[in-house]
PLY file of the C-alpha trace (Angstrom):
ply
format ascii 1.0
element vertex 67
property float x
property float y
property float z
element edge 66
property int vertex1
property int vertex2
end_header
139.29 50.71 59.02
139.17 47.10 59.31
141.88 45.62 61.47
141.34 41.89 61.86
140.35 39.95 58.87
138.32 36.60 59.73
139.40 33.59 57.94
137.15 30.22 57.18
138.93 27.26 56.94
136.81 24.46 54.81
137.76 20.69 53.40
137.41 21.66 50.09
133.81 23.31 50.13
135.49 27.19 50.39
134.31 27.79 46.75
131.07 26.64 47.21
130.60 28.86 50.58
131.70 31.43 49.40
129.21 31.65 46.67
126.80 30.96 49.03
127.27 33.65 51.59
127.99 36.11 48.70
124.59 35.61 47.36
123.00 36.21 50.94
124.55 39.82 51.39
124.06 42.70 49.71
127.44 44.73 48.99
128.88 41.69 48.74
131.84 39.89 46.44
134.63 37.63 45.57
137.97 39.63 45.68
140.43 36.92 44.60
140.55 32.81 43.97
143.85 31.51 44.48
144.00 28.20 42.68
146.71 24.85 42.69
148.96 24.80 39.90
151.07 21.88 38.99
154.03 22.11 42.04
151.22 23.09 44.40
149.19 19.88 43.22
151.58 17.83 43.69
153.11 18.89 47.29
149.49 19.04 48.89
147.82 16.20 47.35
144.88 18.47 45.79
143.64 18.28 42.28
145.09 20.86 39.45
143.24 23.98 39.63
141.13 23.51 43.11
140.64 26.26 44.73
143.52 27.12 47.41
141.59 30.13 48.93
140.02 33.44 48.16
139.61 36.42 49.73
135.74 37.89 49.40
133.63 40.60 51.06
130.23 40.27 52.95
128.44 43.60 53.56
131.44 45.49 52.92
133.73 43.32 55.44
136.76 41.70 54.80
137.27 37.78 54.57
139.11 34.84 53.80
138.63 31.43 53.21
141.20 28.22 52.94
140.58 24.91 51.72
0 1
1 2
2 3
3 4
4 5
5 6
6 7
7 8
8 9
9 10
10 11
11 12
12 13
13 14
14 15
15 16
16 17
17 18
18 19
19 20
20 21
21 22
22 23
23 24
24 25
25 26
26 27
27 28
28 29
29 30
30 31
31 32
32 33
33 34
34 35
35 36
36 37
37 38
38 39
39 40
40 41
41 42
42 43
43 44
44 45
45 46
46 47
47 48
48 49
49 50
50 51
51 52
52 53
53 54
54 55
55 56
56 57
57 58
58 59
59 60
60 61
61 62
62 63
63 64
64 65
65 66
């Protein structure tokens, strides 16, 4: 069982990371993409539908990543 779950923090890159690590490790995927609606938009100053974060997996483990 896993018990800590590592987080990447990113400008606004996460997306393309995480694509890009996925693709290097076998057993390997994107869990969930969290993405800016409207209010969200508008309180952090990020475009409409950017990605927020996402949880994936590499090799099996656990990880997150924040823009």
């Amino acid at each position: 069982m896993q018990k800590i779950t590592p987080f990447l923090w990113f400008d606004r890159q996460a997306e393309e990371a995480v694509n890009f690590y996925t693709g290097l490790f076998e057993h390997s995927k994107v869990d969930d993409i969290a993405r800016y609606d409207d209010a969200g938009a508008e309180v952090s100053g990020q475009a409409k539908g950017s990605v927020m974060s996402l949880d994936f997996q590499l090799a099996g483990q656990s990880f997150g990543a924040i823009n």
